[in-house]
N, C-alpha and C positions, 0 to 999 in steps of 0.2 A: 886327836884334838878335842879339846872340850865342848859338848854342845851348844847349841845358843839357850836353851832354855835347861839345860842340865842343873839340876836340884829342885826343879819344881815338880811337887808331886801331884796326880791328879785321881780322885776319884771316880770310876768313869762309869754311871749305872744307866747310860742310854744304852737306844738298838736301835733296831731300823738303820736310815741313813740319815738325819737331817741332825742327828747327836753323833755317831758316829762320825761323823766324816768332820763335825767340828773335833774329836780328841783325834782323830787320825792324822789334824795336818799338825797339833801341839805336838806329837808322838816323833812326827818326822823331825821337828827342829828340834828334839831335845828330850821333850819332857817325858815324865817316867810314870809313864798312862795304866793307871790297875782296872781291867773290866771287872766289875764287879758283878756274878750273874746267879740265876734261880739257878742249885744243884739239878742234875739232870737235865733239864733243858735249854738253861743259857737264854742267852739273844736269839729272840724268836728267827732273827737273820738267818740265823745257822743251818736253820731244818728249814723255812719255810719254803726256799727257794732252791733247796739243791734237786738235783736228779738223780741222786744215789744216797738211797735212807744210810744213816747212821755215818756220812762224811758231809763237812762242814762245805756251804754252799757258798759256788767264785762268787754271790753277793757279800756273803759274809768276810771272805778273805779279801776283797778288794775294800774294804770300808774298816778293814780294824788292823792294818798291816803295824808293826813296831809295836804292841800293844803285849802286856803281861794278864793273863785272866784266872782270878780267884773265882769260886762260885761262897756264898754264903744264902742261908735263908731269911730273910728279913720278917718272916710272919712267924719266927721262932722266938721265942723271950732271950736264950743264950744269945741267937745272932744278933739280934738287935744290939744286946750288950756288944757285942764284937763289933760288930760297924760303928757305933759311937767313940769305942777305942779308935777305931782307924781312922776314923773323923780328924779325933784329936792332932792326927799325925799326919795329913796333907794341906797342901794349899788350896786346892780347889776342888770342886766336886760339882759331877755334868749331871743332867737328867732331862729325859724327854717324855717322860711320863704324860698320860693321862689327866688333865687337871684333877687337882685334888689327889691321887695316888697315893703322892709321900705326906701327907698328910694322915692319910686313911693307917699309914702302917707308924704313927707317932713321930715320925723322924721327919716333920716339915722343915723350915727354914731358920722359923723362930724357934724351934729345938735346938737345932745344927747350932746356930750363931751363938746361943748360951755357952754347946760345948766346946766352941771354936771359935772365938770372938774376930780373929786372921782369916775366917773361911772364906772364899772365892766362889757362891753359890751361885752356877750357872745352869738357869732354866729355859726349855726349847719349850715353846705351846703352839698349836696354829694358828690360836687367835689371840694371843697373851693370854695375862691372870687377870685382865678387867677389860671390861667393855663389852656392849652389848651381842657379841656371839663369843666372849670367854669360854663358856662352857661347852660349844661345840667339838667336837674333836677333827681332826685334818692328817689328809697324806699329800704328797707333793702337787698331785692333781687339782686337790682340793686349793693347796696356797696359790696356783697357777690360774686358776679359775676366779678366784675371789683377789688377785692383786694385781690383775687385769693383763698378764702374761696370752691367756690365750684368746682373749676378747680382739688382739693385734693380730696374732697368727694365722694365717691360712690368705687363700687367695679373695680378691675380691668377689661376692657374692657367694663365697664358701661357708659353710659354718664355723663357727671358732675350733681353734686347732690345736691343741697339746704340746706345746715346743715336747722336741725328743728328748733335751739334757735337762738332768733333775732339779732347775733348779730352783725348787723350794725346799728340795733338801737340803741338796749342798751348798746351793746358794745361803740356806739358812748358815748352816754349821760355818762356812767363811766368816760369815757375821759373827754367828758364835763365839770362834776364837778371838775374831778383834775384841771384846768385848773383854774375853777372859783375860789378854794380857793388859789391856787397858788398864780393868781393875788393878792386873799385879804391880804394873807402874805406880799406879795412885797405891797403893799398900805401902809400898815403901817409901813413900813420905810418907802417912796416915798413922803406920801400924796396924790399921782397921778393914778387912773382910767388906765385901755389899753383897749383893744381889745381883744379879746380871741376867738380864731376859730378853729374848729374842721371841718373835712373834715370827712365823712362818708367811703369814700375810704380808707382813710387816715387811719383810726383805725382797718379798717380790717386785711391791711397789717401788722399793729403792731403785731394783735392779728396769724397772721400767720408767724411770724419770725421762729420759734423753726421748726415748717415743711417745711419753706424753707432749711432745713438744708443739705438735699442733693444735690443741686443746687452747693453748692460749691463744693463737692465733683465730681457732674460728668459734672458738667456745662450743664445738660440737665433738663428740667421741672420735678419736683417730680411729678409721677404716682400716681394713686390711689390705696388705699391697700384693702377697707374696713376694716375691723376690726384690722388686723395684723398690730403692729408695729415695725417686725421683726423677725430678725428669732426665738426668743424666745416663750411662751406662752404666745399669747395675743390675747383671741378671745372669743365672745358668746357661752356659752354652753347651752344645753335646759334642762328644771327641771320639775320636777314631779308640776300639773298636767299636763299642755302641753299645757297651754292657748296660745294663741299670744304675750304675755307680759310676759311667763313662762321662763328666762333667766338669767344668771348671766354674767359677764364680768367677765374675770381672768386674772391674770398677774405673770408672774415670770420673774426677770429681773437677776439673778444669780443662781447657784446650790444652795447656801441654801434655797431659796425658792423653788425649785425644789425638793429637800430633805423634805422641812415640809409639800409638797404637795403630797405628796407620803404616808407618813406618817401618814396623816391627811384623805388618801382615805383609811388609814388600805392597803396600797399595798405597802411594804418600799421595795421588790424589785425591781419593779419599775426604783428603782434609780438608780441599777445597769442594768441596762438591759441593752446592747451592742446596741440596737436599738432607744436608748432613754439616751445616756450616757455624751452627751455634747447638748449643742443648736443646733450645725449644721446638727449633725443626728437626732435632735428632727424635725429640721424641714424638712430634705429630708423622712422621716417615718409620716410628721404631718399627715397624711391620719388615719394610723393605733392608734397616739395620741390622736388625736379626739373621736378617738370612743371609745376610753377608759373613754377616761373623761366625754362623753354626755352620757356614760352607768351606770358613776356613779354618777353626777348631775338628770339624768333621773330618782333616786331614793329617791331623797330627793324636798322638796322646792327650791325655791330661796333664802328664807329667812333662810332656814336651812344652805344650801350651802352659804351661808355669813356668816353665824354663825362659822360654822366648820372651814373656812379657813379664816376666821378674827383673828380665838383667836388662828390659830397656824402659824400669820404670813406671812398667803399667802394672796397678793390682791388681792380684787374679791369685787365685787356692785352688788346686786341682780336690775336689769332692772326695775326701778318701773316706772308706767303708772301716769297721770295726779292724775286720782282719789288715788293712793296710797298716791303721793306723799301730796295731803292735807289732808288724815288720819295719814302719817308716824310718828309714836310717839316721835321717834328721832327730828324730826323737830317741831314738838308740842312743844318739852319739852327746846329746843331751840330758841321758838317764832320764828321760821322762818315760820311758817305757824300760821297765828293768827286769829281770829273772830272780827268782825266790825260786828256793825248796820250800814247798810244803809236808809237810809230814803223812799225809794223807795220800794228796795228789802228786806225790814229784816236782817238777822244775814245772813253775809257771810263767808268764811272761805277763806282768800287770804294769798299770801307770802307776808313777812314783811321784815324788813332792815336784809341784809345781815352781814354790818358790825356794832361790839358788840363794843362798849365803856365802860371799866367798871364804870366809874364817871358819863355818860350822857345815861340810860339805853333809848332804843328807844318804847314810845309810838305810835300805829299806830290808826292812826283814819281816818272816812271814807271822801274820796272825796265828794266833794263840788257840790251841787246841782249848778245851774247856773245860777250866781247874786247871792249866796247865802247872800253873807258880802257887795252889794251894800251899805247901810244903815250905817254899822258899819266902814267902811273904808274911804269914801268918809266925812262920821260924824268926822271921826277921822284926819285922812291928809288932807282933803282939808275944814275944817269948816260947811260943808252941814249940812241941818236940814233934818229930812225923806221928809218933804211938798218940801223942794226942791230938792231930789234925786228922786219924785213921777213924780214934774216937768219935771224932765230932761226926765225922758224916756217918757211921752206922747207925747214929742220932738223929739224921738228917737234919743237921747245922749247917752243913758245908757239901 
């Protein structure tokens, strides 16, 4: 079946993650993503992070799955010629570069757009292309840090805390892609190409609106709670057997759930209890609540304690660890956790496209050795024979 974004082609000269993982989710619905990378080296992802020199590192394979990779040289006068050919011949083109970068090697935007006036030029920066820290450069920690991600996190009287999931990368790159089909929608009225830029800082903040929320209320910085988002139940409890990962999260955001949690511990009075009878004595009593609850999570699993209070109602996620989460059968049976060959590594087991189309089901296959498709891409868009794609790189073009 034909994909959802099948004919659009994409230039893709990010690394790291906060570019990648924006062409990695286009690549899942469809599109036909060329890495474009330094001969020999590649996406610095490759090598930076693996544990065995000279194979491609589970950072790199988890962030560039579905993806075809050319290398070419851009600081070569031939290459450049050759990338401006290939220019001509896609719809969009990513980059996460350093500001100023593709400037520095001729090939900025107002280049691109003369030789592509249709181009799709999507730029990741951490602080944008203007305003007063432009010029700074950023990693996820940094956008976490400056878009007030970790200034919430941690317990109270803690220091600020790192959320664990990356997302000023990823978080970016999400954005990213909305952006780039956006664009592509609006092209097809238009005819006309734009710009598309995503600011790392920028997505953080989006992603932290909902917790600025008391800011308006007291006009003072919102504090850190850990776990509690109020005065209601909402907090880690520990489960039978007691591992470090042995947890469930619970939530009751009204008396009926308060009522089916009760219920559901076999304790229904509970619900009346004078000590326990509205939220606001739940939580001048949370000392004595607590211990109720971790005495009776303390008897069952995690997984059990999801069970029970899933089916009567009450929210709760039992805490699963890395390794759970690519056994968890639920995600199996959802392809969010799916099996690849890799060429390198053999059979892996990574996460797959989040989002389900039911018309364009999402195939995941493995990241792209490096130069993999030199032959077949260069064969294909630019007329090359292999004897002259073998040329180029003893040139070190390609």
């Amino acid at each position: 079946m034909k994909k959802a974004l099948a004919g659009v082609r994409i230039l893709d000269l990010t690394q790291f993650e906060a570019g990648t993982s924006c062409t990695e989710i286009l690549a899942w619905l469809g599109a036909d993503v060329i890495k474009l990378e330094s001969p020999g080296a590649g996406d610095q992802g490759r090598w930076m992070a693996t544990e065995k020199p000279g194979v491609d590192s589970f950072y790199f394979i988890l962030l560039n799955a579905n993806k075809r990779s050319i290398t070419l040289n851009l600081k070569h006068e031939r290459g450049r010629a050759m990338f401006l050919d290939l220019v001509k011949q896609v719809d969009v083109l990513t980059e996460n570069f350093s500001p100023a970068t593709m400037e520095s090697f001729g090939i900025g935007y107002d280049v691109l757009r003369e030789v592509n006036p249709r181009l799709i030029y999507m730029t990741i920066k951490g602080f944008g292309t203007y305003g007063p820290y432009s010029e700074y450069k950023s990693f996820d920690m940094i956008a976490q840090a400056t878009g007030g991600a970790m200034s919430i996190t941690g317990f109270p009287g803690s220091p600020p805390l790192k959320p664990g999931p990356t997302i000023g990368d990823t978080g970016t790159g999400i954005h990213a892609a909305l952006g780039v089909l956006a664009a592509y929608i609006q092209r097809q009225e238009t005819g006309k190409g734009q710009k598309v830029e995503v600011a790392m800082q920028d997505a953080v903040v989006n992603l932290v609106r909902v917790p600025m929320m008391g800011t308006y209320v007291t006009q003072k910085p919102v504090r850190r709670m850990g776990n509690k988002l109020g005065p209601g139940i909402s907090d880690i409890y520990k489960c039978a057997p007691g591992g470090d990962d042995d947890y469930v999260f619970m939530l009751t955001t009204n008396e009926e759930m308060w009522r089916a949690l009760c219920g559901a511990m076999e304790r229904p009075e509970l619900a009346d209890d004078p000590r326990f009878a509205n939220p606001k004595v739940r939580a001048k009593n949370n000392e004595e609540l607590t211990a109720i609850l971790n005495e009776w999570t303390g008897r069952h699993t995690k997984h059990e304690v999801m069970q029970i209070l899933g089916k009567a109602g009450v929210p709760c996620g039992a805490v699963l660890n890395t390794v759970e989460l690519l056994n968890d059968p639920h995600l199996r049976q959802r392809r969010m956790i799916v099996d690849i060959e890799h060429p390198a590594r053999g059979k892996i087991s990574i996460p797959g496209c989040p989002v389900q189309l039911e018309d364009s089901p999402v195939e995941v296959t493995s990241a792209p050795l490096l130069g993999q498709h030199n032959v077949e891409i260069y064969g294909r868009m630019l007329g090359l024979s292999e004897q002259q794609v073998e040329e180029l790189k003893s040139q070190g073009v390609v």
